[in-house]
Every structure is written in structure tokens, then in C-alpha cells.
C-alpha positions as CSV (number, residue, x, y, z in Angstrom):
1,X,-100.1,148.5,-44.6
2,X,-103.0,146.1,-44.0
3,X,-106.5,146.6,-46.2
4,X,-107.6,146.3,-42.6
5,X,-106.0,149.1,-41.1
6,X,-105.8,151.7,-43.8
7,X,-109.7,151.4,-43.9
8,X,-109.9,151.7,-40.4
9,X,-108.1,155.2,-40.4
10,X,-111.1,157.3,-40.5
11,X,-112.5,155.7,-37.5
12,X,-109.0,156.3,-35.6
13,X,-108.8,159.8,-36.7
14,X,-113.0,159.9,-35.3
15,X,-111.7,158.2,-32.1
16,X,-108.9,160.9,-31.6
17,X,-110.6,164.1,-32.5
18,X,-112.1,164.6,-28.9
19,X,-109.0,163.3,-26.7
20,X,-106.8,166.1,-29.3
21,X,-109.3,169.0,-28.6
22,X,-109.2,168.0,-24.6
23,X,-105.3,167.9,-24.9
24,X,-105.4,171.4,-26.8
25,X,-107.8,172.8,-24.4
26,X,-106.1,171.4,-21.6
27,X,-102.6,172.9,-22.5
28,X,-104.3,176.4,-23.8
29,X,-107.2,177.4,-21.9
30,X,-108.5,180.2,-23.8
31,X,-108.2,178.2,-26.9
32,X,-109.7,179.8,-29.7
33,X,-112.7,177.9,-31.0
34,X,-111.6,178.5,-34.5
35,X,-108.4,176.2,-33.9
36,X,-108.1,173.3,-36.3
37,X,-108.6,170.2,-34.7
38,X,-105.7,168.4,-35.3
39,X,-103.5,171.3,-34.3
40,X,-100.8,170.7,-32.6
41,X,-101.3,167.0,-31.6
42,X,-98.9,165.8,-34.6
43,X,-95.9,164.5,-31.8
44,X,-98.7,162.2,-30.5
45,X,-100.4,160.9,-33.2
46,X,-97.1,159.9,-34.4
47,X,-96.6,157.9,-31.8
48,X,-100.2,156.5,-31.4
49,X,-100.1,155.1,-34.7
50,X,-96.8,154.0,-34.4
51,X,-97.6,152.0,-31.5
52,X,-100.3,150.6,-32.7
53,X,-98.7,149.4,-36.1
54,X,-95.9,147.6,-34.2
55,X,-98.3,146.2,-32.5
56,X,-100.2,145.1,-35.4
57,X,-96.5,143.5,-36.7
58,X,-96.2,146.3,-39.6
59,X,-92.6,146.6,-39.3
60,X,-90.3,149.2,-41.1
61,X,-92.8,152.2,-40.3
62,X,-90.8,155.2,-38.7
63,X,-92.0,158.6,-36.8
64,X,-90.4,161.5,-39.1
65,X,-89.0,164.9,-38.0
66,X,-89.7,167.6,-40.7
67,X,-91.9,170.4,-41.9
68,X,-95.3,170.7,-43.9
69,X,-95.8,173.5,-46.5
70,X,-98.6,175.6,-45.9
71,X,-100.9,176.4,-48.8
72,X,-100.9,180.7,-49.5
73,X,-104.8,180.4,-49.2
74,X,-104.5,179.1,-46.0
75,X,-103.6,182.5,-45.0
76,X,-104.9,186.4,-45.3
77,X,-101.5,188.0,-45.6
78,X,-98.2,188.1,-44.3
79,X,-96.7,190.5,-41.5
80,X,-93.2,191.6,-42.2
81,X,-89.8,188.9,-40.8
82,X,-89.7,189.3,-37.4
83,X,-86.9,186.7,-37.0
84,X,-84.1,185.5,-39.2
85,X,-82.2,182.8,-37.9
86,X,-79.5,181.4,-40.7
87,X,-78.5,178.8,-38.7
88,X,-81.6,177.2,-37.3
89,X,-81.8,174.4,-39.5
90,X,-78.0,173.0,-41.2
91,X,-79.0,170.5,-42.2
92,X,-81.1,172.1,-44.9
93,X,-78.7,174.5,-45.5
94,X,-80.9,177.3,-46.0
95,X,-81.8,180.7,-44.7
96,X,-85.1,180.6,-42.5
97,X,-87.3,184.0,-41.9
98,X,-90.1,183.6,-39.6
99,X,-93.2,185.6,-40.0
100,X,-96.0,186.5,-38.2
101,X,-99.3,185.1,-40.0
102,X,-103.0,185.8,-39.8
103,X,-105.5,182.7,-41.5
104,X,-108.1,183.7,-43.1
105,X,-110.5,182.9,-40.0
106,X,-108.3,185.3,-38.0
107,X,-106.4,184.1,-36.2
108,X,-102.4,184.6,-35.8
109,X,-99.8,182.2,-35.9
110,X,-96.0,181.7,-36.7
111,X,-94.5,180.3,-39.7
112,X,-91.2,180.3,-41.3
113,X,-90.5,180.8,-45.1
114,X,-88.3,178.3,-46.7
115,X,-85.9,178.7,-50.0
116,X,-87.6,182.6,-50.1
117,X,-91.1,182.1,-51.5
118,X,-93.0,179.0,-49.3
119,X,-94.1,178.8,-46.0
120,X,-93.5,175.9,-44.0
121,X,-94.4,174.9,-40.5
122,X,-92.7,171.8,-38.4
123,X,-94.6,168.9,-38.1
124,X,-94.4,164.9,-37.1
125,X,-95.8,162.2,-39.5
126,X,-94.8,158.4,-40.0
127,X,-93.0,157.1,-43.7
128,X,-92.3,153.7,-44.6
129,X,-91.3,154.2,-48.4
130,X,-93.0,154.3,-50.9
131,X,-96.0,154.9,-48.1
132,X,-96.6,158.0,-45.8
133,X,-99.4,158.1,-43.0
134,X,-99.8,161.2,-41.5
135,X,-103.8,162.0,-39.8
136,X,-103.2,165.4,-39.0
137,X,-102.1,167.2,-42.2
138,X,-105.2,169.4,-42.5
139,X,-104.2,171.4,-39.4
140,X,-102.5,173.3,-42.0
141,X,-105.1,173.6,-44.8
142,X,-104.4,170.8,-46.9
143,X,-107.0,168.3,-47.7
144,X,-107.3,164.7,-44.8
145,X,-105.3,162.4,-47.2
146,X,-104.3,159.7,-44.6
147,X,-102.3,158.1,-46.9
148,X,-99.7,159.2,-49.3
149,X,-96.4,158.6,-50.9
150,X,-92.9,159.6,-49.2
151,X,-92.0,161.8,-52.5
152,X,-95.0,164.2,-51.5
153,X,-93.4,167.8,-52.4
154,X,-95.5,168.8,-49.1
155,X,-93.6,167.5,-46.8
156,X,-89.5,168.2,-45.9
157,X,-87.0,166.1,-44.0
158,X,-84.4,167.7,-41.6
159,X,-82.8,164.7,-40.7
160,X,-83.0,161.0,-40.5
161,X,-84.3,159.9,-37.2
162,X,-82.2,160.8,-33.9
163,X,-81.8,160.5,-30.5
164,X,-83.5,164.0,-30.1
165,X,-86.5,162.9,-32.1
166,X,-86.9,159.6,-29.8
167,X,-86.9,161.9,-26.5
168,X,-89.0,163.8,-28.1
169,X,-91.5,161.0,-28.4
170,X,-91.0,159.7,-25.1
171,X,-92.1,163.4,-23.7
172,X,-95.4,162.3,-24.9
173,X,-96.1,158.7,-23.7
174,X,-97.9,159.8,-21.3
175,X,-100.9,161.9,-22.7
176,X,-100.7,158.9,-25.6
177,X,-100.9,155.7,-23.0
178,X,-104.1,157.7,-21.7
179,X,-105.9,157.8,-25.2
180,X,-104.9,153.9,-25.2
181,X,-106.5,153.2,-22.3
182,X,-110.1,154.8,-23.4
183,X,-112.4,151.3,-23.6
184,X,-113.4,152.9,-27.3
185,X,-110.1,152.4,-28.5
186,X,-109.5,149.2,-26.5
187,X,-112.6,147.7,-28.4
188,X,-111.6,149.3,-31.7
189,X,-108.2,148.1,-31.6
190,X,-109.0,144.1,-30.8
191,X,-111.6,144.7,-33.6
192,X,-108.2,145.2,-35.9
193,X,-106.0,142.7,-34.5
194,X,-107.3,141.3,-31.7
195,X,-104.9,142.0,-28.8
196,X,-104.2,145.0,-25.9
197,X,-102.0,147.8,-26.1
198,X,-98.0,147.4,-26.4
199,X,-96.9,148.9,-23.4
């Protein structure tokens, strides 16, 4: 990736906090204050940053399909299975037991345990080996890295890229082409590489 654009991703993720807490308010509307930021919003960010890379003629990066392990800290304890669905995921060929979680701030959520003994939850990011991008990795309790390397044990891969994973992109155009057309980002982004939006 360009010098240029790596050190630009902490003004990108400062541009995108507000338009992903408006999204998550937006879609939940008694969302709990204590919600992580950057929860949620992975399926977009993909695509943001995806969008503006091409753009920025970084070819080869590509929007990845998988799951993020969840640190134990992250939460208080866990609730007994309440699911078990063998067959959800074949292509990892394992046996996947949802739980009910509580965080340590409280709150409740779902997550799945993976192998027996590590909780993982499903999440969007962008790889283009040996180099991983993903800006919304501390929704789950890890550390904002940015950037990281595509043999991260954190991460899992269900499948290479599909048709399903492209519609799934496309559901979120919309919401993205909005955060495109802020004049913030318009300004930020000609300060990169000096030229509008893809479309």
C-alpha cells in the first residue's frame, strides 16, 4: 500500500466514526451507548476502503468473508449452547455451538465457538497477501492495528471470494456512496490522490 495512505488510515477511521454510529443508531434505535463504535459497520468499511484503493490504482486488494476470534476478556462469562448447527459452515468442516454472551460492560451478544475452546464472531476485512487492512477489528476487543499480515491466527477464512459475498457488498452501496459524498471525505480523499469518487 502507499506510505501515503497507510498513514492516512487514522484520519479515515476519524472520518468514519460519526457516519458508523449514525448508521448503528439509525438501524437500532435504542442502541446501547455502550456499543463499540465500529460495531457492525465491518460490510461497509470493506467496501469503502475498497473503493477508494481502486481508485487510488492499488490493485490486487480483495474484501474477505470470514470470522474474527474474540479475546476471553472481552467477555464476563458464557451462557450455556443455545444452538448447534453442524452444518452451518462446510467449508470449515467443523461443529459450531452458538452461545449467548455477556461483555464485561454488560451487555449481551451472540457468538459461536469454533474447534471447542475459541469464540469467534463473523466479520468483513480486506487482504492482499502478505498485507491485511481491516479498521474495525476492535469492535471485538482487540487492539486498532489497521494494518496486519494475512497469516494473523485472529482472523479465519470460510471461502475464497463468491458471488454471495459480491451481493452482499452491493446491499451496502448505498449507505457507503452516502459517506463518499460527505465534502470531508471529498477533500480528504483529493488530498490522497487527487481525484473524485469511483462511482
Amino acid at each position: 500500500m502507499l506510505p501515503i495512505l497507510t498513514a492516512a488510515l487514522p484520519a479515515l477511521r476519524t472520518f468514519l466514526e460519526p457516519k458508523w454510529r449514525a448508521y448503528q443508531t439509525n438501524r437500532f434505535p435504542r442502541l446501547d451507548e455502550r456499543t463499540p463504535v465500529a460495531e457492525g459497520v465491518c460490510r461497509h468499511t470493506t467496501l469503502f476502503l475498497f473503493r477508494l484503493l481502486r481508485s487510488a490504482r492499488q490493485p490486487g486488494w480483495v474484501p474477505v468473508h470470514g470470522y474474527c476470534r474474540i479475546p476471553f476478556m472481552h467477555f464476563e462469562w458464557l451462557a450455556a449452547p443455545r444452538d448447534s448447527s453442524p452444518g452451518l459452515l462446510t467449508d470449515l468442516d467443523r461443529k459450531i455451538v452458538y452461545h449467548d454472551v455477556q461483555r464485561r460492560d454488560g451487555r449481551w451478544d451472540a457468538a459461536f465457538v469454533l474447534d471447542g475452546h475459541l469464540l469467534w464472531a463473523e466479520h468483513w476485512w480486506l487482504d492482499h497477501a502478505p498485507e491485511r487492512l481491516d479498521l474495525t477489528i476492535d469492535q471485538f476487543g482487540w487492539p486498532t492495528d489497521f494494518c496486519g499480515s494475512t497469516a494473523d491466527p485472529r482472523y479465519r477464512i470460510v471461502h475464497p471470494p463468491n458471488a454471495d459475498d459480491r451481493r452482499t457488498l452491493n446491499g451496502v452501496r448505498s449507505t457507503v456512496s452516502g459517506w463518499e459524498a460527505d465534502p470531508e471525505y471529498r477533500t480528504l480523499r483529493a488530498r490522497l490522490i487527487g481525484a473524485p469518487p469511483t462511482p
